[in-house]
N, CA and C of each residue as an Amber inpcrd file, in Angstrom:
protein
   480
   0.8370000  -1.1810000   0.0000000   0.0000000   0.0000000   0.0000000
   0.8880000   1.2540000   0.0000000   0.6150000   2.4890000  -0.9350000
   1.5120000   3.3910000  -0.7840000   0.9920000   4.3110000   0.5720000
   1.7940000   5.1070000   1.2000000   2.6590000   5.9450000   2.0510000
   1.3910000   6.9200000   1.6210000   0.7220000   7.4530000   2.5380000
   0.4350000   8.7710000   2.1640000   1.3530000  10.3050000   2.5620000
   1.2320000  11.1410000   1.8110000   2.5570000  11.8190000   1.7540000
   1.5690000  13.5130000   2.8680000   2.6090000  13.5880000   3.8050000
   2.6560000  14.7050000   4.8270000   3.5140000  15.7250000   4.9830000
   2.9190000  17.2140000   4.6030000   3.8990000  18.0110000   5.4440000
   3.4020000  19.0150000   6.4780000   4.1700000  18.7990000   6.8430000
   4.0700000  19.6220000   8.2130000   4.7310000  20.6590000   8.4110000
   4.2700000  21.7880000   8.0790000   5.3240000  23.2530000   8.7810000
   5.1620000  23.9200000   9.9610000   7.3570000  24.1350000  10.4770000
   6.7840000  24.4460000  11.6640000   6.9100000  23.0020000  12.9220000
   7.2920000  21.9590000  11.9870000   7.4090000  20.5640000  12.1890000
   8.3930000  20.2920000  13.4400000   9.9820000  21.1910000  13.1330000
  10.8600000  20.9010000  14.1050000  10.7930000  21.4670000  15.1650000
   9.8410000  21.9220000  16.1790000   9.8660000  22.1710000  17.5820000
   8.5720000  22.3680000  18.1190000   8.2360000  22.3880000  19.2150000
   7.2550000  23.1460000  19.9840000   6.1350000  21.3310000  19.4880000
   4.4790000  22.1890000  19.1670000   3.5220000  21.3670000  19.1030000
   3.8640000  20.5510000  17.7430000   4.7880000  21.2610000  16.8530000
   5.0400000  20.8000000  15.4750000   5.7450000  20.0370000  15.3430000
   6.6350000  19.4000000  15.9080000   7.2870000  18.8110000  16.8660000
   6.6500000  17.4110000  17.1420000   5.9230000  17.6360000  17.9460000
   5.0840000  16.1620000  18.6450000   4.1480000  15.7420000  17.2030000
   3.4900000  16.4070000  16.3630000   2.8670000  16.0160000  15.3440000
   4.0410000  15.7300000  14.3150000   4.8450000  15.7750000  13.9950000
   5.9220000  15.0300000  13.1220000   6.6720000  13.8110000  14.0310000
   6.1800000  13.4920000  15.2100000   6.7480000  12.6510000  16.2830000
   5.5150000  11.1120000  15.7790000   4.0920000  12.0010000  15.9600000
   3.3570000  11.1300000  15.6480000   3.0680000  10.3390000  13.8860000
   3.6440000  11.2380000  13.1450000   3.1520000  10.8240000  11.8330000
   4.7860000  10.0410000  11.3700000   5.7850000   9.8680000  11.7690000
   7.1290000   9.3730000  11.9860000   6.7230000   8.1340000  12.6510000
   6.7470000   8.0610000  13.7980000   6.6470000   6.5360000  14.9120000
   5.1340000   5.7170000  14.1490000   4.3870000   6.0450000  13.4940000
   3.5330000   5.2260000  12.8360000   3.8690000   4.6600000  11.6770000
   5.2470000   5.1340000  10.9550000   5.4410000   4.4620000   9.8520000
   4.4760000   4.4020000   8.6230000   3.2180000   5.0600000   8.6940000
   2.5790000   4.8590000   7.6450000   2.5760000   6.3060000   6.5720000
   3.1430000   7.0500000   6.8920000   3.8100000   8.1290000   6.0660000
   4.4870000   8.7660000   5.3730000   5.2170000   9.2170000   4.1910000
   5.9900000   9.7950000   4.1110000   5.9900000  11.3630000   4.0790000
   6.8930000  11.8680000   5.5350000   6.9360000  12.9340000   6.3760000
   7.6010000  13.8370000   5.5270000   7.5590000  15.2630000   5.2590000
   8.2270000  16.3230000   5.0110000   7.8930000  17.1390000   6.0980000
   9.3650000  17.6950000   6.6730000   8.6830000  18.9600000   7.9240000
   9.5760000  20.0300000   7.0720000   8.9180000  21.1630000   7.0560000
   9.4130000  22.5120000   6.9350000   9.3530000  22.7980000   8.3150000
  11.0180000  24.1560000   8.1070000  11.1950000  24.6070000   8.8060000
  12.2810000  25.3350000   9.3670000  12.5330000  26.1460000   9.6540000
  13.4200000  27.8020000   9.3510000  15.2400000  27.0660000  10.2350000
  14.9740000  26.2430000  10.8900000  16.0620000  25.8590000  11.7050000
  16.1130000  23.9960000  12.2650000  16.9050000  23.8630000  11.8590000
  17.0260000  22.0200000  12.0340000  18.1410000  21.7590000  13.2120000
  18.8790000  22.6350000  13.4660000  20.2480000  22.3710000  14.5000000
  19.9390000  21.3300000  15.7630000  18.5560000  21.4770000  16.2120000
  18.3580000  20.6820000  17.3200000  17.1680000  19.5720000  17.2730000
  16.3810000  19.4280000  15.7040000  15.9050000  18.1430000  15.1670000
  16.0820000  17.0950000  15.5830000  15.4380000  16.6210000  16.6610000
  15.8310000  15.0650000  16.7640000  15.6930000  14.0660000  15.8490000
  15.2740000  14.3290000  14.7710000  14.9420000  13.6300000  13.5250000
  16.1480000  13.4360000  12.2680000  17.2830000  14.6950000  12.5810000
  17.7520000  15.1260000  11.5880000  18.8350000  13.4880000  11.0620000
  18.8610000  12.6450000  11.3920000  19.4440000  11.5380000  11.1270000
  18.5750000  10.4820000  10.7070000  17.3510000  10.6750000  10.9450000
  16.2960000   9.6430000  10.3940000  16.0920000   9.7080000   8.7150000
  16.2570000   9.1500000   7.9400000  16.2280000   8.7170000   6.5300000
  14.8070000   9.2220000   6.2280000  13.9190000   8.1230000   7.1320000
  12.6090000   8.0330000   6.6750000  11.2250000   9.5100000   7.0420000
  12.3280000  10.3990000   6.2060000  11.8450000  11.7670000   6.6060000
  12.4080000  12.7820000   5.3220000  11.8010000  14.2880000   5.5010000
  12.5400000  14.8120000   4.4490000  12.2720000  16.2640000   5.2560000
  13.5810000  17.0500000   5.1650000  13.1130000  18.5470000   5.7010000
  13.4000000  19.3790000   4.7610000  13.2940000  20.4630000   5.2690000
  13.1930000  21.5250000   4.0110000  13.3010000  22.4850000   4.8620000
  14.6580000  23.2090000   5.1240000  14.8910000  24.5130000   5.5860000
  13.7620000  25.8420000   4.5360000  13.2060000  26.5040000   5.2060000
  12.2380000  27.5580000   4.4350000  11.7170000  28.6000000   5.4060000
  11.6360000  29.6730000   5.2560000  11.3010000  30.3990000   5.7540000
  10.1480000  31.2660000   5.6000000   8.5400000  30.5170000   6.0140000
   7.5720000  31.4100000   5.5560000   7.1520000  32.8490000   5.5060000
   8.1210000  33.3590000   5.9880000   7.8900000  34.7900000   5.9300000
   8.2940000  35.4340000   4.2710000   8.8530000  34.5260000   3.7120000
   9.1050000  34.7210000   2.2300000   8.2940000  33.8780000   1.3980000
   6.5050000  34.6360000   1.5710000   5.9700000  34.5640000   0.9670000
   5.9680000  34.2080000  -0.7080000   6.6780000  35.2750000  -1.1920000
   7.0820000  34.8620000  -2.7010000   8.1190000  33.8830000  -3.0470000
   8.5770000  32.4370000  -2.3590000   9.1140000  31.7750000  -2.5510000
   8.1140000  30.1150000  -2.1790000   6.8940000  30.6860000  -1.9030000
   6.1770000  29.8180000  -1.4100000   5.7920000  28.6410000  -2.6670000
   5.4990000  29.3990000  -3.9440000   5.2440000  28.5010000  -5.4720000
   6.4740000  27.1710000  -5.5520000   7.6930000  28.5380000  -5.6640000
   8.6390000  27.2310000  -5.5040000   9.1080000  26.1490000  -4.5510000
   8.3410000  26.7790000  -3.5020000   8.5770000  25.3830000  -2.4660000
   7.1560000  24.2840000  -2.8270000   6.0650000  24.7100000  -3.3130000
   4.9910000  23.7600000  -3.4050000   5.5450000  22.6490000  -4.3800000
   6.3670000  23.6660000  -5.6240000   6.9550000  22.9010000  -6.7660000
   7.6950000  22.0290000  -5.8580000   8.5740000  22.2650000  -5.4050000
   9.7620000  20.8170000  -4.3410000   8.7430000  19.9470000  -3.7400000
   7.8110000  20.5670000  -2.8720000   7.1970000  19.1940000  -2.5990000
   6.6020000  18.5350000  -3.2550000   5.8220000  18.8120000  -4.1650000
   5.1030000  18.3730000  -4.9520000   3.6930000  18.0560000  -4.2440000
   3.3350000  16.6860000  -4.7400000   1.7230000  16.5050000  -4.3670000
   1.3050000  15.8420000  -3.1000000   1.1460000  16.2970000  -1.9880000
   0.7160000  15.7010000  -0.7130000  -0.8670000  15.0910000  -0.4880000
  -0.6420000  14.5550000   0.2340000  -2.2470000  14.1540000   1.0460000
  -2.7480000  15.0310000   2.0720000  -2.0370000  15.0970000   2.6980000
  -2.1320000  15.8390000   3.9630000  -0.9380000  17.1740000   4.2770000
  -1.7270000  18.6170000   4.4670000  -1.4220000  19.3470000   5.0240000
  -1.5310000  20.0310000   6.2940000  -0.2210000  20.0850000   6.9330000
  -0.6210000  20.2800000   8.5390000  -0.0040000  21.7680000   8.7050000
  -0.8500000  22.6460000   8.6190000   0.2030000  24.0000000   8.8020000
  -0.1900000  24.2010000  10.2330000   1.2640000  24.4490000  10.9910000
   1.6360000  24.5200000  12.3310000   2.4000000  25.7560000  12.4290000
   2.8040000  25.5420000  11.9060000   3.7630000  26.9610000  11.7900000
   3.3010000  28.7130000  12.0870000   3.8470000  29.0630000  13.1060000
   3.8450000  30.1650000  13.4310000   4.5790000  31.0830000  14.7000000
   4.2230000  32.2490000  14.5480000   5.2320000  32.7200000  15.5110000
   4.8800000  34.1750000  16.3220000   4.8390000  34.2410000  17.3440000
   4.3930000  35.4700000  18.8070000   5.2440000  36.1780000  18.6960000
   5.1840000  37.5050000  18.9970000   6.5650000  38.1590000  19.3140000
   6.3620000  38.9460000  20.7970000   5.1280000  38.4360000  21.6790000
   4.7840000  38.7330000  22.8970000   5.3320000  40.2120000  23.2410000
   4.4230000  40.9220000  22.0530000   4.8990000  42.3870000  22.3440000
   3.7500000  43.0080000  22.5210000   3.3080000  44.3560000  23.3750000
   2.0610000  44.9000000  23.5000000   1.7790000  45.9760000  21.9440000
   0.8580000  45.9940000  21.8560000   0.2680000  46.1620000  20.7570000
   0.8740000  47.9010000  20.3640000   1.0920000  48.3350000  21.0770000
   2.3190000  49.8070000  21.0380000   3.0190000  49.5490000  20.8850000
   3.8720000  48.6280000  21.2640000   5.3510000  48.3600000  21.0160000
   5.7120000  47.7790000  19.5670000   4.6990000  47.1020000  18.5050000
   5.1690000  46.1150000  17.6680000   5.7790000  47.4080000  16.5620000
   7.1440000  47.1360000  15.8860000   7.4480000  47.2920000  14.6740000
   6.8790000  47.1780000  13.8040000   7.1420000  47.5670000  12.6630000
   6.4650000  47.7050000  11.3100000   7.0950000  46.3150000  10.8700000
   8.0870000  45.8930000  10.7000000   8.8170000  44.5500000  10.3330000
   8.4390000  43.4640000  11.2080000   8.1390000  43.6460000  12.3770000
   7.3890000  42.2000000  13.3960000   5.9310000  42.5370000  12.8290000
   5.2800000  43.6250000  12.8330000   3.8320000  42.7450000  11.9170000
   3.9930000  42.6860000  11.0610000   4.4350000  43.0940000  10.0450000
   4.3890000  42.2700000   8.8020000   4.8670000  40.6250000   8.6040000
   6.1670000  40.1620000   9.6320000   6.3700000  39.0890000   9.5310000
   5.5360000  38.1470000  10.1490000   4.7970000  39.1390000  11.2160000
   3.8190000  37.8510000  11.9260000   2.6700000  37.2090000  10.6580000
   1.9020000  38.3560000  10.1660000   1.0400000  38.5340000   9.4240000
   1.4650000  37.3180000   8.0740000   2.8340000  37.3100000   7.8120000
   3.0180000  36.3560000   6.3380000   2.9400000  35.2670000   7.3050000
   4.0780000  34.9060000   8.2740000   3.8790000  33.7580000   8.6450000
   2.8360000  33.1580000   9.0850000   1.6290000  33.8260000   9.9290000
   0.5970000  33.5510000  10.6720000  -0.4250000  33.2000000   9.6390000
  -0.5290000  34.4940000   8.9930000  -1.9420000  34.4590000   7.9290000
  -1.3410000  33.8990000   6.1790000  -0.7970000  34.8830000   6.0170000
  -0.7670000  34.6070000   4.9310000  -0.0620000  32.9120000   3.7900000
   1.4120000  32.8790000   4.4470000   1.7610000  31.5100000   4.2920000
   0.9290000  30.3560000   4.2630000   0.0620000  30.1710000   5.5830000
  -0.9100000  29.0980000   5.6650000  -2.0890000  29.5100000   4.2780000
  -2.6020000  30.2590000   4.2570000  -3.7110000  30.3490000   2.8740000
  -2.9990000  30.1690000   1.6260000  -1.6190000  30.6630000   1.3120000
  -0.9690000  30.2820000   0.5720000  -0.7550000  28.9650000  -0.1070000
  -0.6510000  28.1520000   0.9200000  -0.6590000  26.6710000   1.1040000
  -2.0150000  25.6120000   0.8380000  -2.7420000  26.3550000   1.7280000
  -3.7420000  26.1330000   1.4200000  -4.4800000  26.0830000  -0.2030000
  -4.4760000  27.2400000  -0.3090000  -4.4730000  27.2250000  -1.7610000
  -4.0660000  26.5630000  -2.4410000  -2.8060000  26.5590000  -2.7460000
  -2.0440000  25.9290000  -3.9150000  -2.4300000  24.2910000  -3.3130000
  -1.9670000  23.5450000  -2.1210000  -2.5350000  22.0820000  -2.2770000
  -3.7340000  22.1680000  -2.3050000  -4.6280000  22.6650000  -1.9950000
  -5.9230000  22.5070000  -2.3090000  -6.2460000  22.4700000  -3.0160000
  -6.1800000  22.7810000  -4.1910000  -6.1260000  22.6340000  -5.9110000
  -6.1820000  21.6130000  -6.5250000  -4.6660000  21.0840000  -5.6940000
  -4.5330000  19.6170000  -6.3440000  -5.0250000  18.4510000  -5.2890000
  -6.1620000  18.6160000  -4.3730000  -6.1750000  17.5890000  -3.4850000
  -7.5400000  17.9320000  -3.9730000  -8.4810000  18.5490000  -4.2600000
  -9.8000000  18.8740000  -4.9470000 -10.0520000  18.1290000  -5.8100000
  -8.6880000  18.6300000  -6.7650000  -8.3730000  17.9770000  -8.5910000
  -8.7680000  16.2360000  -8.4520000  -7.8500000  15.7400000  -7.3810000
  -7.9350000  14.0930000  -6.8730000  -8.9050000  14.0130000  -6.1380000
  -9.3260000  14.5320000  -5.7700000 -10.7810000  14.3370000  -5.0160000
 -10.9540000  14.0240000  -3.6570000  -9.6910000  14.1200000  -2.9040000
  -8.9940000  13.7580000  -1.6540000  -8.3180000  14.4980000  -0.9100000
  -8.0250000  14.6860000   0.3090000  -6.7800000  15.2070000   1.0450000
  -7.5230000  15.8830000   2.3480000  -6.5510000  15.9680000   2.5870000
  -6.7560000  16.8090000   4.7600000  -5.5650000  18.2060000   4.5610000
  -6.2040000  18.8780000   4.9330000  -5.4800000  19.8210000   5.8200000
  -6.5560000  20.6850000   7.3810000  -5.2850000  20.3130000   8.0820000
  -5.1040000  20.7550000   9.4640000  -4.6480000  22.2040000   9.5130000
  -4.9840000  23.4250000  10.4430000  -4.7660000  24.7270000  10.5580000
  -4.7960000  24.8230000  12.0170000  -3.4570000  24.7400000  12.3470000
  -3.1560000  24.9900000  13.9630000  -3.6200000  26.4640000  14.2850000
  -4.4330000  26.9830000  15.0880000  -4.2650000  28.1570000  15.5000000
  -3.8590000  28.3580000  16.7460000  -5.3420000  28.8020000  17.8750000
  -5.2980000  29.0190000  18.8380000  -6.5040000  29.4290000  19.1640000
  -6.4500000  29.5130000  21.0950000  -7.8510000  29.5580000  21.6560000
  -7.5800000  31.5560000  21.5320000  -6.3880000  31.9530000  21.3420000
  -6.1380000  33.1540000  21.4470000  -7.0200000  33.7990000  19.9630000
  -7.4180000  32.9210000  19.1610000  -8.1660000  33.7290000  17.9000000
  -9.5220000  33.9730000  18.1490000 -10.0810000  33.1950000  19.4600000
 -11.1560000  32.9570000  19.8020000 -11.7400000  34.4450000  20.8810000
 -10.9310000  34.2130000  21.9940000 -10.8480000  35.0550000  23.2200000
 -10.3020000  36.2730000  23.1950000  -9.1280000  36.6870000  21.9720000
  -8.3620000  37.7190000  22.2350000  -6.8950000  37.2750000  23.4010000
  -5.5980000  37.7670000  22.8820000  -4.8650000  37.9010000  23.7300000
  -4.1030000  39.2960000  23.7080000  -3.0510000  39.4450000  24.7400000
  -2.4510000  40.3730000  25.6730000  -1.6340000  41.1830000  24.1310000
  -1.7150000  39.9530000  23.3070000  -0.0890000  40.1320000  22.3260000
  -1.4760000  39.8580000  21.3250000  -1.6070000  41.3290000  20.9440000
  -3.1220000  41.3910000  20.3000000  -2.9210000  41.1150000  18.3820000
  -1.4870000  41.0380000  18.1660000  -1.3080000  40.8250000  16.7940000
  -1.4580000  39.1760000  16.5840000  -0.8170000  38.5420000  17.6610000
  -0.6880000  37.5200000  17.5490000  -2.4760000  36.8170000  17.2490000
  -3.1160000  37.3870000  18.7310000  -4.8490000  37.0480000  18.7600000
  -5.5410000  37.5630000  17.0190000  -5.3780000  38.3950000  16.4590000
  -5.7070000  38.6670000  15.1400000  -5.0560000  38.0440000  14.3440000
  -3.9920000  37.6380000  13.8880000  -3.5590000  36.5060000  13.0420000
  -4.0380000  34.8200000  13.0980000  -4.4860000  34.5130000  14.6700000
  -4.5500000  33.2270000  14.9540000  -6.4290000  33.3210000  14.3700000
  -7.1460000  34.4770000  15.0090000  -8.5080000  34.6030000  14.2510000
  -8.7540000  34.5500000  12.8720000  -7.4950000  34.9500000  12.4080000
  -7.5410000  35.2630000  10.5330000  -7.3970000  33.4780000  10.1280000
  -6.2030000  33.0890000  10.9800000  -6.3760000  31.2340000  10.3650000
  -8.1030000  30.6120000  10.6780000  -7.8490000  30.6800000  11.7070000
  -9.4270000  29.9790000  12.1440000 -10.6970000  30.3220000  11.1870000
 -11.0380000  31.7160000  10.5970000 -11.6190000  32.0990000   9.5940000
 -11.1260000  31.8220000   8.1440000  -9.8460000  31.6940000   7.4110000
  -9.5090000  30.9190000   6.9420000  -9.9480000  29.4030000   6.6440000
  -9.7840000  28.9610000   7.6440000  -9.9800000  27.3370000   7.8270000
 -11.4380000  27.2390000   7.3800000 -12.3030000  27.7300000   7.9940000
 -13.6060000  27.8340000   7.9120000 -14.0800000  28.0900000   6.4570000
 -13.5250000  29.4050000   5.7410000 -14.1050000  29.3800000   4.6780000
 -13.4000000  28.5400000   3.4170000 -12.1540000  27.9810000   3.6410000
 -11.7430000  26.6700000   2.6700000 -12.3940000  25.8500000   2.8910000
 -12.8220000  24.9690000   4.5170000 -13.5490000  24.0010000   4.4030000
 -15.3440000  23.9670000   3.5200000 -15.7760000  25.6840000   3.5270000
 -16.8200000  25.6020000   2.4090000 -16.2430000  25.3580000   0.6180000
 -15.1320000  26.4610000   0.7140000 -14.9210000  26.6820000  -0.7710000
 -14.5610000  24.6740000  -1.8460000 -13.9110000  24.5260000  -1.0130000
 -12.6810000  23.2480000  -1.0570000 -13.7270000  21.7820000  -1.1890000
């Protein structure tokens, strides 16, 4: 039986991390994790895996990374990033990077596999957010980006 094919961004640490832990120790996968830094990967010696240093904040490099992976089953976008700053304090360069990585990257993705998992008539994708898109948090860019996935999610699962 073939492997259904997974990636996961966002894969090498934190919750992204334990979900490339689980789709690895089941063997019934073949795993791709994106992800901006591998140095402390406990994976990085495992064969039966594939990473892909990338950095979603470079949105316009996102085509050519869909091209490298090619055609998945399953998309798990995990990937993202806080900069636990009060909403006065954020830079013009920390929201914008939250904003590609948070919002935009994931629809990106979305998109483009969704296309071809429509086309086949098949596929999953997963959209990690947070209860912070729900409630509001302290680090109010972060709570508006995690709301923008969750609304996201929602209106692919109609469009898709």
């Amino acid at each position: 039986m073939k492997k259904q094919k997974v990636l996961i961004t966002g894969g090498n640490k934190g919750i992204g991390l334990s979900v490339t832990k689980m789709f690895v120790e089941s063997g019934q996968y073949e795993v791709t994790v994106l992800g901006r830094d591998f140095s402390e990967f406990p994976y990085i010696e495992n064969d039966s895996l594939k990473m892909i240093e990338f950095d979603l904040s470079r949105i316009s490099g996102i085509p050519a990374l869909v091209d490298e992976v090619g055609d998945i089953d399953i998309l798990v976008n995990n990937a993202g990033i806080m900069h636990g700053t009060s909403y006065d304090n954020y830079t013009e360069s920390e929201k914008r990077e939250m904003l590609a990585v948070n919002i935009e990257a994931p629809v990106a993705l979305i998109s483009s596999f969704g296309k071809a998992m429509g086309a086949r008539g098949k596929g999953r994708i997963v959209n990690n957010a947070s209860i912070a898109g729900e409630i509001g948090h302290p680090d109010v860019w972060y709570g508006i980006t995690k709301a923008g996935v969750i609304n996201a999610t929602k209106s692919y699962a109609r469009i898709l």
